[in-house]
C-alpha positions as CSV (number, residue, x, y, z in Angstrom):
1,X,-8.3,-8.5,-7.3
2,X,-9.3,-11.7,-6.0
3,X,-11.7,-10.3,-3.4
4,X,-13.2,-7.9,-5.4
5,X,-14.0,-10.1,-8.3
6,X,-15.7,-12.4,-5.8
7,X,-17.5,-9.3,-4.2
8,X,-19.0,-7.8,-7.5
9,X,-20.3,-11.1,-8.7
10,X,-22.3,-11.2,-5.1
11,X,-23.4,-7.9,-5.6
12,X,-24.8,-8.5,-8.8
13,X,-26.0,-11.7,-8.5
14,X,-28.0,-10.8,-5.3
15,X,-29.3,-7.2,-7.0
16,X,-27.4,-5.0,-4.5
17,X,-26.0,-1.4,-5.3
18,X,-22.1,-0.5,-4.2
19,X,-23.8,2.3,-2.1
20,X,-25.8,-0.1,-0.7
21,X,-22.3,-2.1,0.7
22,X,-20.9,1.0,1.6
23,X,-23.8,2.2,4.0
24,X,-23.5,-1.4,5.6
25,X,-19.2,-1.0,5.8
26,X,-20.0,2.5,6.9
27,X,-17.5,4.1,4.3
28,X,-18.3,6.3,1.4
29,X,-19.5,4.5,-2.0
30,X,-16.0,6.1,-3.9
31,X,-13.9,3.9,-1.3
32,X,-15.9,0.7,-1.6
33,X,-15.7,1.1,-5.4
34,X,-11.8,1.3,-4.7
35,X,-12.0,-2.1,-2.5
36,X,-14.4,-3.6,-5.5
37,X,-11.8,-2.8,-8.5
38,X,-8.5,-3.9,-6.3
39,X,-7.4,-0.5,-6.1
40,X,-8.1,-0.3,-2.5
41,X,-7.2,-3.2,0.7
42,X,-10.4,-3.9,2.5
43,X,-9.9,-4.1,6.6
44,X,-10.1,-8.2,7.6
45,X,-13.0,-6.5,9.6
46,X,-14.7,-5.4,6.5
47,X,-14.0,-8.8,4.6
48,X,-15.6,-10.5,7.3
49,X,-18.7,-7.7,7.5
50,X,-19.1,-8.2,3.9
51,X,-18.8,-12.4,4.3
52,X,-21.9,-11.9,6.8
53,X,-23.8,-9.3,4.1
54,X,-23.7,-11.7,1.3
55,X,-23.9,-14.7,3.4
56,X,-21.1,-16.7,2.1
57,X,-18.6,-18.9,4.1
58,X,-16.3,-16.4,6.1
59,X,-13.2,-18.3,5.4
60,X,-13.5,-18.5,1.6
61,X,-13.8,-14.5,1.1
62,X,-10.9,-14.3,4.0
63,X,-8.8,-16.5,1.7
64,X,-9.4,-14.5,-1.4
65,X,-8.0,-11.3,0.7
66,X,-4.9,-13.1,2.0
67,X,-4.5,-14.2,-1.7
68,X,-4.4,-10.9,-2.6
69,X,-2.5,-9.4,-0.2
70,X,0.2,-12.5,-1.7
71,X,-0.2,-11.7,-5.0
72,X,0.3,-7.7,-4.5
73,X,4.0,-8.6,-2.7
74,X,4.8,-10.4,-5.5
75,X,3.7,-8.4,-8.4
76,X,7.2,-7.4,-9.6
77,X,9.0,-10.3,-8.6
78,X,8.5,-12.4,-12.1
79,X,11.7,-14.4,-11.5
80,X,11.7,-15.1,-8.2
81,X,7.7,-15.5,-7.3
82,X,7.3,-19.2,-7.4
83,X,10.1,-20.1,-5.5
84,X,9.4,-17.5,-3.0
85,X,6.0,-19.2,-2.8
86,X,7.4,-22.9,-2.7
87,X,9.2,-21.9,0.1
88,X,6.7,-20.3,1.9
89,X,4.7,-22.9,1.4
90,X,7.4,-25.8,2.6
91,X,7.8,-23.2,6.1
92,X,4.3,-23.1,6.3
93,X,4.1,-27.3,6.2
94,X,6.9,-27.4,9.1
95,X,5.0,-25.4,11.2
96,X,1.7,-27.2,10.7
97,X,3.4,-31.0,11.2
């Protein structure tokens, strides 16, 4: 839901109608809707389409999606979720040292 918080505050801060996104993603308005309210995984194509639309930083709206994608695996895993995470996070520290 990261994304798509981030995604309707552009839109309204810029004035811009869903359909309006939609005709630039070339899907219909119902599935951008979806994408908007988290109930729907943009592409990593359409993140970045949308990045260009609202001119904002590419990375920043990629990293929201990722974060999401994070969150949604998991979303039923209260008791073992942050030590999944911390030990993501020390593999992902190896790798990058």
């Amino acid at each position: 839901m990261l994304l798509g918080n981030k995604i309707r505050s552009l839109r309204d801060k810029q004035g811009i109608l869903q359909r309006q996104v939609a005709a630039y993603l070339e899907i219909d308005t119902p599935m951008f809707s979806k994408i908007e309210r988290g109930d729907r995984r943009a592409k990593r194509s359409q993140v970045i389409q949308m990045a260009t639309y609202f001119k904002v930083d590419e990375k920043e709206m990629l990293t929201l999606w990722l974060a999401d994608k994070v969150l949604d695996a998991l979303e039923d895993e209260d008791e073992l979720k942050l030590t999944a995470i911390e030990t993501a996070k020390s593999k992902l520290m190896d790798v990058n040292h």
